[in-house]
C-alpha positions in Angstrom: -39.0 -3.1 96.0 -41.4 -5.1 98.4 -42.6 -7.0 95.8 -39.4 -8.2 94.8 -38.4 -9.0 98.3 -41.7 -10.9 98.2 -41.1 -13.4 95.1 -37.4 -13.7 96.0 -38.4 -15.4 99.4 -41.2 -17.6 97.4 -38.1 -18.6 94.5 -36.2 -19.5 97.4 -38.7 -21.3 99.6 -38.9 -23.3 96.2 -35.2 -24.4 96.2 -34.9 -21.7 93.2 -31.2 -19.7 93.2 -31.5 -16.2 92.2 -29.4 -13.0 91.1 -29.9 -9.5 91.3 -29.2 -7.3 88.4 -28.8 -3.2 89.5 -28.8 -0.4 87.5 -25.4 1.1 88.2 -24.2 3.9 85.6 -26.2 5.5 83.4 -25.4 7.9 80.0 -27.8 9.9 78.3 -31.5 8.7 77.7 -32.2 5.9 80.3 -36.0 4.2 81.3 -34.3 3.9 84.7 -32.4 5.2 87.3 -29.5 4.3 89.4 -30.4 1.6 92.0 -33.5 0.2 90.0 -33.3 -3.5 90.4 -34.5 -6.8 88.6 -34.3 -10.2 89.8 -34.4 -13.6 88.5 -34.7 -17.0 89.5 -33.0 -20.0 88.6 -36.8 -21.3 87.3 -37.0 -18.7 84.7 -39.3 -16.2 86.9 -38.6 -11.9 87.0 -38.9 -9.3 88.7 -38.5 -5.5 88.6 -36.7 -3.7 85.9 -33.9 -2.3 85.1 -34.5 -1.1 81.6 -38.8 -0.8 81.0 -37.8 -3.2 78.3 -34.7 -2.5 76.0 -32.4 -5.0 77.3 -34.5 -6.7 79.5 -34.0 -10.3 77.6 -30.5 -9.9 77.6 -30.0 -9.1 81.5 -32.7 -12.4 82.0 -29.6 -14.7 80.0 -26.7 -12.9 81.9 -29.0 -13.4 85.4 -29.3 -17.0 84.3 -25.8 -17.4 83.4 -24.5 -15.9 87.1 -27.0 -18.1 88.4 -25.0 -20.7 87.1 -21.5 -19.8 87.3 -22.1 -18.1 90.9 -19.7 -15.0 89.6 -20.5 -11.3 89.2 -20.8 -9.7 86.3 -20.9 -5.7 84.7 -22.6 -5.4 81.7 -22.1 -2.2 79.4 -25.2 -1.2 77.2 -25.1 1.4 74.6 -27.2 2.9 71.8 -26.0 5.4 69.2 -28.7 8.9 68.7 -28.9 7.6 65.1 -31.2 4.2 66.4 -32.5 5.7 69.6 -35.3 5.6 68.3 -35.8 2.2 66.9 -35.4 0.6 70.4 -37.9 2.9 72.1 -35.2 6.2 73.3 -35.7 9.9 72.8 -32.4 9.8 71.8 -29.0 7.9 72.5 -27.5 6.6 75.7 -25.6 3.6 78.3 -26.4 2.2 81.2 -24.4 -0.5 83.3 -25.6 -3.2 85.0 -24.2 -4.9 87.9 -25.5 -9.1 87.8 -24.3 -10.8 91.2 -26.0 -14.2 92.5 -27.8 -13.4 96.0 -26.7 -15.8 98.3 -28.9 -15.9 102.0 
């Protein structure tokens, strides 16, 4: 978590916006746990994760798009036992995300 605490002060030193995405719910077969964390900057840069991957391109647009808007978002992620696998997963699962834009 340093880390990220580290780049958001350089984003922000930079005149970059930023949001947070946290892991808030998860279902079944997940990479991460409750309270893992990603952020991104308005300038396209990331850090943490809140998947190892699966959904990490689609958080990045929804980070982007709070960035932008300046509102909150959940976001509900599911995949089906049946295609677990294709995407990575011992076996099905969901797992919610929380966007918000950070605003110090």
């Amino acid at each position: 978590m340093h880390e990220i605490l580290l780049d958001i002060e350089r984003w922000q030193a930079r005149g970059e916006q930023v949001a947070i995405a946290t892991v808030v719910k998860t279902m079944g077969s997940s990479p991460r746990q409750v309270g893992a964390k990603m952020a991104v900057s308005s300038g396209g840069s990331m850090a943490g994760s809140v998947s190892g991957g699966c959904i990490e391109g689609a958080v990045f647009e929804e980070c982007q798009a709070t960035i932008k808007s300046g509102q909150a978002r959940l976001l509900h992620f599911g995949v089906a036992d049946e295609t677990a696998w294709e995407v990575g997963l011992a076996c099905g699962g969901t797992i919610e995300v929380f966007v918000e834009p950070l605003n110090w």
